[in-house]
N, C-alpha and C positions, 0 to 999 in steps of 0.2 A: 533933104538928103542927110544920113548920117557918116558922120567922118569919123575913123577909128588911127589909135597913133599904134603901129607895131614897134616891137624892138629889136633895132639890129645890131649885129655883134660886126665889128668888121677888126681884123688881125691881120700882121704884117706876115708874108711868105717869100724872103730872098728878097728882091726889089719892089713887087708889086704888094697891094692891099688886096684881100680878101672877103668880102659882106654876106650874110646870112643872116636867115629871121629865123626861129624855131617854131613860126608862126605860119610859115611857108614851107614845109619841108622839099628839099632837092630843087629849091630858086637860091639860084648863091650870084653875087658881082663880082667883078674883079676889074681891078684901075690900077695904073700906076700913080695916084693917088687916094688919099681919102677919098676925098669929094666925089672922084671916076669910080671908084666900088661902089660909094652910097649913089650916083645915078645910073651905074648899071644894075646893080637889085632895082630901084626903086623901077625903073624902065622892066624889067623881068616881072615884078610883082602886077603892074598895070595890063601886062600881055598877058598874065596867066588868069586874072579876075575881071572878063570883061564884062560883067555886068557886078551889082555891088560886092564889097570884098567883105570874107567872113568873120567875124569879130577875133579881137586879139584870144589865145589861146585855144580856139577852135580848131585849130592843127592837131596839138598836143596827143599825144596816144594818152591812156588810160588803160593800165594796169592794176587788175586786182589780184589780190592772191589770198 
């Protein structure tokens, strides 16, 4: 089985934390701590790829002009 590391961004909004991948578009966490942002994405990212998940930057749109 192949393991891929995504990158999440997680930011502070009033009291809570915020997580998101740009790898994952429209899966976002939300904790009242780090730690509860980063295991609600990672829980969100598990539910939404149930069978293997698509390598890092395969979200990404792709704009030519």
């Amino acid at each position: 089985m192949k393991l891929y590391t995504y990158p999440i961004k997680i930011e502070r909004e009033g009291r809570k934390y915020y997580a998101y991948s740009e790898d994952f578009p429209g899966v976002y966490g939300l904790g009242k701590t780090i730690e509860a942002a980063k295991t609600s994405i990672l829980q969100a990212m598990r539910m939404l790829t149930p069978g293997p998940a698509p390598p890092p930057g395969a979200g990404k749109s792709r704009c030519s002009n």
